[in-house]
C-alpha positions in Angstrom: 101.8 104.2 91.5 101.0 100.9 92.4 103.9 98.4 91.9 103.6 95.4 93.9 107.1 94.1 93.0 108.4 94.0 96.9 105.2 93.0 98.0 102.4 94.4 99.7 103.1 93.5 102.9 106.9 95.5 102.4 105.3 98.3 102.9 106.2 100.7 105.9 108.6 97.6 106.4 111.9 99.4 104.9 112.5 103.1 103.5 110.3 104.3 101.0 111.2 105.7 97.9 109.4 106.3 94.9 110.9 104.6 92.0 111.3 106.6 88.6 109.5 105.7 85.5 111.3 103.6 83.3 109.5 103.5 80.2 109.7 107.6 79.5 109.0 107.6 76.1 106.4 110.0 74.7 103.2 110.0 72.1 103.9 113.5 70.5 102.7 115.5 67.9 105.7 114.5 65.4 106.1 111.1 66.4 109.7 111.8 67.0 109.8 109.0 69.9 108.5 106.7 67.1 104.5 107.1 68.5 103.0 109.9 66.7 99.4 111.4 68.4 97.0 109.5 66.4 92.7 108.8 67.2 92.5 105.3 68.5 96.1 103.8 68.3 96.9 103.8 72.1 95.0 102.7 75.5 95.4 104.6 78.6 95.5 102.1 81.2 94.7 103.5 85.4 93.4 102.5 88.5 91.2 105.4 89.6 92.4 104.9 93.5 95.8 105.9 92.2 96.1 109.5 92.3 98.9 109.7 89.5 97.0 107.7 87.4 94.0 110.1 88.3 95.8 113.3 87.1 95.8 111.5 84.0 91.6 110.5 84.0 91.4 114.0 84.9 93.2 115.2 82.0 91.8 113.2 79.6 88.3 114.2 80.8 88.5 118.1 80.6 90.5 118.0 77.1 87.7 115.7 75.5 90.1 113.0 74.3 87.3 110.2 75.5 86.6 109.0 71.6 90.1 109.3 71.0 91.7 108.0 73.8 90.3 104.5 75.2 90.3 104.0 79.0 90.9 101.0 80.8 89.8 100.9 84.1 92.0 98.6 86.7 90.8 96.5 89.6 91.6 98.7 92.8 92.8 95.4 94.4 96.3 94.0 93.3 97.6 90.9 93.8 100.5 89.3 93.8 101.0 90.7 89.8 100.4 94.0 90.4 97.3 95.7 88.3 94.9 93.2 86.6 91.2 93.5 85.0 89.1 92.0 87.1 86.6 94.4 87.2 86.0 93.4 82.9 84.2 90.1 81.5 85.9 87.3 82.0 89.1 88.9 83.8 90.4 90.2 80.5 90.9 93.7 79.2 88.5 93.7 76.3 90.5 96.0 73.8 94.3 94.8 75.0 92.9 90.8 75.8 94.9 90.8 79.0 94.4 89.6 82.3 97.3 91.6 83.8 99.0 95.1 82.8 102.1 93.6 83.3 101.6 91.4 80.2 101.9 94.9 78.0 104.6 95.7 80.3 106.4 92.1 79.3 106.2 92.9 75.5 107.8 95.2 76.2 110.8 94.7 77.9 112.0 91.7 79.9 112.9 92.2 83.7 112.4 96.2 83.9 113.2 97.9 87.2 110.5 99.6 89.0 107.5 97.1 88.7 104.3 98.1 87.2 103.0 101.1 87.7 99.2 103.0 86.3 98.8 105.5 84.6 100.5 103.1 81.3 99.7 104.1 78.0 99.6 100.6 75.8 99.8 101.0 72.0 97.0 98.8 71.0 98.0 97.0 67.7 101.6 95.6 69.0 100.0 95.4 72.9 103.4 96.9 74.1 103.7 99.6 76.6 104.4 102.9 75.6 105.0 105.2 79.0 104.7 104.8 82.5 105.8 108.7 83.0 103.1 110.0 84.7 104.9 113.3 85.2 105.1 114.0 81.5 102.2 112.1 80.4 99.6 114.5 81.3 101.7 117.6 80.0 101.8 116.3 76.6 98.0 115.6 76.6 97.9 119.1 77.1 100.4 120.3 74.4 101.1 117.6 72.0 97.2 116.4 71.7 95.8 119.5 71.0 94.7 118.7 67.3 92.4 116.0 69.2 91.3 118.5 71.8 87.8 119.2 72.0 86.1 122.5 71.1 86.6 125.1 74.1 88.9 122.6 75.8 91.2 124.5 78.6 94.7 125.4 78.5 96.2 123.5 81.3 99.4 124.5 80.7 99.6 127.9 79.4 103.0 128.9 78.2 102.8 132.0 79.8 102.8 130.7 83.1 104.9 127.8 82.5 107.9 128.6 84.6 105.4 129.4 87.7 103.5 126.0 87.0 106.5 123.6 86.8 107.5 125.7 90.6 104.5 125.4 92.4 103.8 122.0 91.1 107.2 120.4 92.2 106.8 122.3 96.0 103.6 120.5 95.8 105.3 117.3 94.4 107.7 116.7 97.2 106.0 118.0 100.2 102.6 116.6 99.7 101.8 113.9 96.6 105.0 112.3 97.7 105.1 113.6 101.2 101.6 111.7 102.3 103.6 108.7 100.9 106.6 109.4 102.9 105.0 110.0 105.9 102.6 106.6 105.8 105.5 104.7 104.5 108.0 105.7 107.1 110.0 103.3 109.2 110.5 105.5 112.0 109.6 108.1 114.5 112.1 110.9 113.5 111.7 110.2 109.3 107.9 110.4 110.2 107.8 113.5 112.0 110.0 115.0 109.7 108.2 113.9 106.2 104.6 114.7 108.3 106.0 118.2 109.1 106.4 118.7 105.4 103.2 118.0 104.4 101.6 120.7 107.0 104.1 122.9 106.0 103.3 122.8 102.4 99.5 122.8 103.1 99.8 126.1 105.5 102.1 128.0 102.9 99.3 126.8 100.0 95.9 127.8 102.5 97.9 131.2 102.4 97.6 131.6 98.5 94.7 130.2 98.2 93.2 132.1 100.5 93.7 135.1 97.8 93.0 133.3 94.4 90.7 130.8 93.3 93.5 128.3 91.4 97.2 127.8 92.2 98.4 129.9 88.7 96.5 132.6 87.3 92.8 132.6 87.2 91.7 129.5 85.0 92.5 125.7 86.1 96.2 124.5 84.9 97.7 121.1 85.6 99.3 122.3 88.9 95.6 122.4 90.5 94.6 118.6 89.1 98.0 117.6 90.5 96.9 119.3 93.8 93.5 118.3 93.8 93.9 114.5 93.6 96.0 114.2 96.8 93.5 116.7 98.7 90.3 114.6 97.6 92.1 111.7 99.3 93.2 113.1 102.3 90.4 112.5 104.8 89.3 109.3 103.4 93.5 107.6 103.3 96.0 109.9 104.2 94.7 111.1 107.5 94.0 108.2 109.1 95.9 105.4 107.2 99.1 107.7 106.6 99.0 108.9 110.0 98.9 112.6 108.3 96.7 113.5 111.0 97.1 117.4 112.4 94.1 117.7 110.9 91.6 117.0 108.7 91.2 119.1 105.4 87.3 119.7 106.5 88.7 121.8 109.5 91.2 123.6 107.0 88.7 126.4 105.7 90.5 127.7 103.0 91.6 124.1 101.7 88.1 121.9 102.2 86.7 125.0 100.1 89.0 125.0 97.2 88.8 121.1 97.1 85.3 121.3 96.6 85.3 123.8 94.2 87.1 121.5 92.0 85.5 118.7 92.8 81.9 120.1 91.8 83.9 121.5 88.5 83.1 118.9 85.5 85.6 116.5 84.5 87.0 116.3 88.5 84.3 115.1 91.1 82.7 112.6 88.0 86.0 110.7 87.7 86.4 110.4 92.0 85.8 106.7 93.3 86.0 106.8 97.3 84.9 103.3 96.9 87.7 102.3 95.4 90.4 104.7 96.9 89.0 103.6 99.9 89.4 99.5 99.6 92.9 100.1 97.3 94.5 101.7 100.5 93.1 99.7 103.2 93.4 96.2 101.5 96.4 96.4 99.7 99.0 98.2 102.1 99.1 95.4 104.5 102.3 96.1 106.1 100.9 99.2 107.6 97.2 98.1 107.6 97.4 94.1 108.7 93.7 93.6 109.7 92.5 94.8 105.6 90.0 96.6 107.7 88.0 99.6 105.8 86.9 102.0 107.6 83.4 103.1 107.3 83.8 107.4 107.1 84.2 110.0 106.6 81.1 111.2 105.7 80.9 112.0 101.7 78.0 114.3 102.6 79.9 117.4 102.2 81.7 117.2 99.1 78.6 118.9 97.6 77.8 121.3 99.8 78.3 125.3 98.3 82.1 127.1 98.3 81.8 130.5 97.7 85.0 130.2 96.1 83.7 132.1 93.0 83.4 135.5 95.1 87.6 135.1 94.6 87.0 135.5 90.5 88.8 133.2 88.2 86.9 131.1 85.3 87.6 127.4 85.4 87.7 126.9 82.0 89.2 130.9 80.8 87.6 131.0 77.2 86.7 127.4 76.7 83.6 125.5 78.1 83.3 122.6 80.9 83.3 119.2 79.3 80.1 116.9 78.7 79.5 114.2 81.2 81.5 111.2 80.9 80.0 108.0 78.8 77.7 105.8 80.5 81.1 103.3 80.3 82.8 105.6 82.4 80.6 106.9 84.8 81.7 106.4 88.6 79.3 103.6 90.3 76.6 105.4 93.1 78.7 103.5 95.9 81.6 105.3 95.1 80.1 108.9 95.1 78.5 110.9 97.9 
């Protein structure tokens, strides 16, 4: 997510379509893409008001990969260059030394379609980007990083359950991670209505499931409920208002505002959530469809930790395994970007 190639004013300007990743290649287990899994050797790079980028913080959080995996944490403001590190002493990533992700994109490769986009992994001794594929990226955390897993780390993609995973995750895909998307970037009444009567679709058929099991697939937590999750937890505060995805709000959803917060009070989701950031990243940056940069002040965060009752369905988060320890001090999410 996140390019600012077209500018940020383009958007809801012209049709919107999500541009594929162009850099696809993977870290695996045997290297065969020429970057073998390997402690320390690479840098993911995110923005935590992206929520592809935040599958990937998600991810990394619940498997443990924290001393293995560095994290650097984008400004949620782009300019004119896309993602840069503000937010870090003097403007400069201090493990990369770059102002701007572009720079690893740049080593690269020369004028690459597609603009820069978070989550990035960056190999740290040459600087160059690695992947932008944030639809594989988090599946080979969970299957090609698994001798740097932590002890009781979940399955998050059991094979099992595979074929019903990839399913339910690419419903979920179109209608509603890139559905919001289409529906606030839409040029027009009738490709509005149509992309916004997607979205409710998908949540209704998804409240109906959910209303019988705790997760999406099976009874533990797989990737197909982080994928979920990081759209729902920005619904109220972006997509309702901003996206004009406004039937309703996912706090009058019963079914949906309960599983949310289920996952959201579940280690290694709620302690990676910035509204703070989501919040300014939407507002500030998508001026074609938000002119003003006006933030609003709500909703209220208040009841993000209020109980769920979603354990009387059954289900264990974590199956065999055990939740994962808070995040480093480093890492933590700043008090004005929690509830």
């Amino acid at each position: 997510m996140g390019s600012a190639d077209d500018g940020n004013s383009s958007y809801g300007q012209k049709a919107f379509k999500r541009s594929k990743s162009h850099f696809a290649d993977r870290v695996t287990a045997d290297g065969r893409d020429g970057w073998p899994v390997e402690a320390g050797r690479y840098r993911l790079v995110v923005s935590r008001a992206c929520p592809w980028a935040s599958r990937a913080v998600i991810s990394r959080r619940l498997l443990g990969l924290e001393g293995t995996l560095s994290m650097a944490i984008a400004d949620p403001i782009q300019d004119d260059r896309s993602w840069r590190f503000t937010l870090d002493p003097d403007d400069r990533d201090p493990v990369l030394g770059i102002r701007y992700l572009s720079e690893a994109y740049d080593k690269r490769e020369s004028d690459y379609p597609g603009g820069v986009s978070v989550p990035a992994l960056v190999d740290v001794p040459s600087g160059k980007l690695v992947t932008n594929d944030y639809q594989q990226l988090t599946l080979d955390l969970a299957t090609e990083w698994t001798a740097l897993h932590r002890r009781g780390a979940p399955d998050l993609y059991p094979r099992a359950l595979r074929d019903e995973i990839d399913t339910v995750m690419a419903e979920v895909y179109e209608d509603v991670n890139n559905g919001v998307y289409r529906t606030g970037f839409a040029t027009g009444q009738e490709e509005y209505e149509e992309a916004c009567a997607g979205v409710f679709r998908r949540l209704d058929l998804l409240t109906s499931r959910l209303a019988r099991q705790r997760y999406l697939v099976g009874d533990t937590l797989t990737e197909a409920d982080i994928r979920l999750f990081t759209t729902l937890v920005r619904f109220d505060a972006v997509y309702h208002g901003h996206f004009k995805c406004n039937r309703w709000k996912l706090a009058e959803n019963e079914v949906l505002w309960a599983y949310v917060r289920d996952l959201y009070q579940t280690p290694g989701f709620g302690d990676t959530v910035d509204f703070d950031h989501i919040k300014r990243h939407y507002y500030q940056v998508h001026t074609g469809i938000n002119p003003t940069g006006i933030v609003p002040l709500g909703p209220d965060l208040a009841g993000w930790l209020t109980p769920h009752h979603r354990a009387e369905l059954g289900g264990r988060p974590f199956g065999d395994g055990t939740p994962p320890e808070p995040p480093p001090p480093q890492e933590q999410v700043p008090a004005q970007g929690r509830p």
